[in-house]
N, C-alpha and C positions, 0 to 999 in steps of 0.2 A: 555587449553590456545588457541587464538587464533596462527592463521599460515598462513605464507607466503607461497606459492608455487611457485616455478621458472621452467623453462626447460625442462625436460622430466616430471618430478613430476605435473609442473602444467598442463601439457598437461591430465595427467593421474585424476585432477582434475577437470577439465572443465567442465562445462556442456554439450559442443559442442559435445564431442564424442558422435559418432554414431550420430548427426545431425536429431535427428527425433524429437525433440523439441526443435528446434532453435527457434521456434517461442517463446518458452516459455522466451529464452533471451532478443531477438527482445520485445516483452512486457513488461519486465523487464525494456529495458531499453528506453523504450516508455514514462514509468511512471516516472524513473530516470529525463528521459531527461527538464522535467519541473523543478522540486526541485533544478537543478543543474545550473538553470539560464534563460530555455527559457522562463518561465514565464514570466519573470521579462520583458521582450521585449514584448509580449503582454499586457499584465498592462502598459507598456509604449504607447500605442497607443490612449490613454487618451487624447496626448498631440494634435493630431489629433480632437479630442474631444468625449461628453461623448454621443454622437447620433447617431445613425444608425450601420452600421457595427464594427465600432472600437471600437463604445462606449458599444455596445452585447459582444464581446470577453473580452475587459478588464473586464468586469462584470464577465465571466466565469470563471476568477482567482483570485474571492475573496468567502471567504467561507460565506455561509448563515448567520446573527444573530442568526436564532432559524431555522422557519423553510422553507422550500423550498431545492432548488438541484442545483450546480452548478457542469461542470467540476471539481473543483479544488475539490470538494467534492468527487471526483472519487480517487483520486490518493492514499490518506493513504488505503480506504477498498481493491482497484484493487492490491496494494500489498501484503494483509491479503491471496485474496484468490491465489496472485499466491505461496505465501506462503504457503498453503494446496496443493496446487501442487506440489513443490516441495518439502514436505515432502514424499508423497507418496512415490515417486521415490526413495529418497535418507534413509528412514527406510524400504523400501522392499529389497532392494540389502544388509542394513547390515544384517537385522534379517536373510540371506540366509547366509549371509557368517558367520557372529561372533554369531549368536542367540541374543535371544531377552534381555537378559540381558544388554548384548551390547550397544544396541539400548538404551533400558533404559538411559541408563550411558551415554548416548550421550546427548542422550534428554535435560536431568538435565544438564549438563555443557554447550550446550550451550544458555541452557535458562537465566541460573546466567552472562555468559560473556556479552549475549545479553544484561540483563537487566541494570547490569553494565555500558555496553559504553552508555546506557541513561540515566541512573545517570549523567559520566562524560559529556554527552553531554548538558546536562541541568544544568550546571555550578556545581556538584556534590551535596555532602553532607550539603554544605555549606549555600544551598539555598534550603534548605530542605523544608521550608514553602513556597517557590516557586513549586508549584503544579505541573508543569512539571517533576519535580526530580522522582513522585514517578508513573507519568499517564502520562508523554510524547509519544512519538512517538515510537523510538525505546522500551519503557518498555513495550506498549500494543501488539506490533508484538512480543517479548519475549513470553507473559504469552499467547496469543495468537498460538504461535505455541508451547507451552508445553500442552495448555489443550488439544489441537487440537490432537498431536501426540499420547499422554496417550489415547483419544477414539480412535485413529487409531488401534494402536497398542492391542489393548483388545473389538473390538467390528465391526461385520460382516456390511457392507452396508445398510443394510436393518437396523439394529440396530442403525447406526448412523444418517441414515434420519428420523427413530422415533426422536430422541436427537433433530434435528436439528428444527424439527417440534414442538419439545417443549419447546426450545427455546426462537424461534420466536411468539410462541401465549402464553407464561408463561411471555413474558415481555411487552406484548400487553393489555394481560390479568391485568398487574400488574401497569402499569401505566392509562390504562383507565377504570378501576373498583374499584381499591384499594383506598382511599383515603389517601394522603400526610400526616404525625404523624403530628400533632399540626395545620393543617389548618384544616381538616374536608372537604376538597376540593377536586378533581379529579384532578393531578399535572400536566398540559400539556403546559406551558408556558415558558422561557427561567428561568424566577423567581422561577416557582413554580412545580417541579418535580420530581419523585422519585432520578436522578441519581443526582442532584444537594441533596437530604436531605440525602443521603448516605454517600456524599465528607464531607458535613458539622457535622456528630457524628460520623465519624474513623478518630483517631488520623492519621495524624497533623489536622485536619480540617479543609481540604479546603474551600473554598467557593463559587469558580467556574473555572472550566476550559473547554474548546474544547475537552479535552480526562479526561476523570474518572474513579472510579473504577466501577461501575455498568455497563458501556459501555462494557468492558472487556469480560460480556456474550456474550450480542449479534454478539460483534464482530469474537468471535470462531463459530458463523454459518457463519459467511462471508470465513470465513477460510476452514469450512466444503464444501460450493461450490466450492471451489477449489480442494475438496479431490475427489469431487463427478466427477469432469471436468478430471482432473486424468484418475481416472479407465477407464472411458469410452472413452478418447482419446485413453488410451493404447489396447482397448480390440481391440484386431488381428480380431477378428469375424464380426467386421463392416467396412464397405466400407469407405474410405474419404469422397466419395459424401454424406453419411448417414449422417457421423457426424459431416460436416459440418452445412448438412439442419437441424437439431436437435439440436444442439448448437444454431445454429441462433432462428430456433422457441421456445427453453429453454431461450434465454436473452430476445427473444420479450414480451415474457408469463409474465414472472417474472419482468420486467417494468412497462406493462401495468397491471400487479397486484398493484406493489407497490405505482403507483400511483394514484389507485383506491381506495385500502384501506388507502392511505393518506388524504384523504377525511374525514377520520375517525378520525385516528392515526398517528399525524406529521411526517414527511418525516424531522428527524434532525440529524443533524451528532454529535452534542455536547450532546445528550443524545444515539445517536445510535441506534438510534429506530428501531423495527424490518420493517418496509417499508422501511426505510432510507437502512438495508440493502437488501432491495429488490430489492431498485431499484438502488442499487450502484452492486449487485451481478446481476443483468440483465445485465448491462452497461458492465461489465468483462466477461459475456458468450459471447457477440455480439463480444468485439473486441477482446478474443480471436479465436471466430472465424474465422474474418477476416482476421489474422496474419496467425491463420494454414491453412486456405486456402492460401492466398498467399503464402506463407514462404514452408509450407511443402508436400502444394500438386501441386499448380502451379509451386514452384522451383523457383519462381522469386525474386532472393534474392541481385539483383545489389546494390540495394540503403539502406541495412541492417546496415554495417558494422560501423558506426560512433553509431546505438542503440546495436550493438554486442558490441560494447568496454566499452559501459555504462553499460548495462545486467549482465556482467559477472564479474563484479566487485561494486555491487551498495553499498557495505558496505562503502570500502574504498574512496570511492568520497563520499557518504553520512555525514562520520568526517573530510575528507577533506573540504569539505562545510564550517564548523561549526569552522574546526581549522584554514586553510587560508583563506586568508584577500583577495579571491578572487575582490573581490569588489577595494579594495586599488591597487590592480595592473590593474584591467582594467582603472581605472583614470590616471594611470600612463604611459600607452599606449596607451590612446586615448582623455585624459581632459583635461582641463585647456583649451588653447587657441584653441587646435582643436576641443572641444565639443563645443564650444562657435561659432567656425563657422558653423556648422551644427546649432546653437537655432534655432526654442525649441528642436530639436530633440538630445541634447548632452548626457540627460541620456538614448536616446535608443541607442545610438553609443557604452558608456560605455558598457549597457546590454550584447551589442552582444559581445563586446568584453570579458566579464567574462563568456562568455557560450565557446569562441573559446578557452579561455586558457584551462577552465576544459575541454573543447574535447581533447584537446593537453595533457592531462595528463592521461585521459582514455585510446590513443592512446598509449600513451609511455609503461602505466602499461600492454594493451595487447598485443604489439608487441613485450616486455621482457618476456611477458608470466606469470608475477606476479599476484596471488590472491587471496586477503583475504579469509578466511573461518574460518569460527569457530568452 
């Protein structure tokens, strides 16, 4: 079941302890802090208009048609692989203490809860023909970090970057070689492609969505970068200065890869294409680099603490999202006659105001020391 933690217990939960991956929260809740409303104040900058600076960023927070690369296209894989992150950490400390049995039995319960509150998050059982029930957001981070942890847990480094490398050129391989059943075609169009003929012959059959079951692969090597970003942050044997320069030249590499072989091989997040996670796993080396530089080797951690209150709780804001009427209270604190003095700018007024209330409830949840986990 999932669990609260309060007062000493959640302290003894935290990620925080011991502070040598605070950046990893800091990241956390970098990626939070969009989902949880400041996007919605960028997109609002439209009203500005759709040219030059205003009109580049609100563009950054809408996802691609098919294919291309925006920010917002960052945000679901940058969690996959801090996901892989944080598995590492949190199945090495049990397999030490309870053994790998343990672990197991972890794994499985919290992959079912996970997948669960995506179920309930995607209006449940009810809307089962609604394609998000069964390939939403939360269900792909679920099965994402089950498969993930199952190769952690039963296969050496070296063993998992073969996996990862097969992957990424087995589903490269298979969309631009294989031809589509019933077209006789090479399927690389938003219409015409393996992860769309997949949805459409497994029951319920779908027939199109943003997240899929075929995506499900590739997305456990985005999860894998993250295992990979792990070990090598952790190994005691390299310098900060190393691994910083080395993470930086590993996101530049793997960028300027993915957008090379996207030349090729679409660069798409609704099929998940292995470039798309190239160059979504480049994007999450660089700026975790930049966080553990700042955060854990410069110390310069003044201006953290509002992405620490997000980070360390992204579950429970993330169904808070979905279950309060966030939206309905910022109108009620800032609309009607006072948006209307600000026109046009009333629904960016609202925006910031639904991003200040969820601060205010991040703030409340860390300061009681309350935290979901699963």
């Amino acid at each position: 079941m999932s669990t609260v933690y309060t007062g000493e217990a959640a302290r003894e939960q935290s990620p925080l302890v011991g502070g040598r991956l605070m950046s990893l929260d800091v990241l956390r809740g970098f990626d939070m802090f969009w989902i949880i409303g400041a996007d919605s104040i960028v997109r609002g900058l439209r009203v500005v208009g759709d040219e030059g600076v205003p009109g580049f960023l609100a563009k950054q927070f809408e996802h691609m048609r098919w294919e291309g690369f925006t920010f917002y296209d960052l945000i679901f894989p940058l969690f996959i692989f801090m996901i892989g992150m944080s598995l590492v950490l949190s199945l090495d400390k049990m397999v030490a203490r309870d053994g790998k049995r343990k672990a197991y039995v972890r794994v499985v319960r919290r992959t079912i809860l996970l997948f669960l509150l995506g179920v309930f998050y995607d209006n449940g059982v009810a809307e089962i023909y609604d394609e998000n029930v069964l390939c939403g957001v939360l269900q792909r981070l679920a099965l994402s970090y089950f498969f993930t942890s199952l190769l952690y847990l039963n296969f050496k480094p070296r063993a998992l970057f073969g996996l990862l490398v097969f992957i990424l050129i087995g589903y490269w391989l298979l969309f631009c070689f294989v031809p589509v059943p019933g077209t006789g075609e090479i399927g690389l169009t938003r219409e015409n492609n393996w992860a769309r003929y997949v949805d459409e012959h497994i029951p319920p059959y779908y027939s199109y969505d943003p997240e899929n079951f075929l995506g499900t692969i590739p997305a456990v090597g985005s999860c894998l970068f993250g295992v990979f970003a792990a070990l090598f942050i952790r190994d005691s044997k390299q310098s900060d200065t190393r691994k910083v320069l080395i993470f930086m030249g590993i996101g530049i590499a793997m960028t300027v890869t993915g957008y090379l072989w996207g030349m090729h091989f679409p660069i798409a997040k609704r099929a998940w294409t292995s470039t798309y996670v190239m160059v979504a796993g480049g994007y999450s080396f660089i700026l975790l680099d930049l966080f553990y530089w700042i955060i854990d080797v410069l110390q310069m951690r003044w201006w953290i603490w509002p992405l620490v209150w997000i980070g360390v709780n992204p579950l429970a804001l993330y169904m808070a999202n979905n279950i309060v009427d966030f939206e309905g209270i910022g109108e009620r604190l800032v609309g009607g006659p006072m948006a209307a003095m600000v026109d046009p700018y009333g629904q960016l007024l609202i925006a910031a105001a639904v991003l200040f209330v969820t601060l205010v409830l991040a703030w409340f949840l860390y300061t009681r020391k309350i935290f979901l986990r699963l």
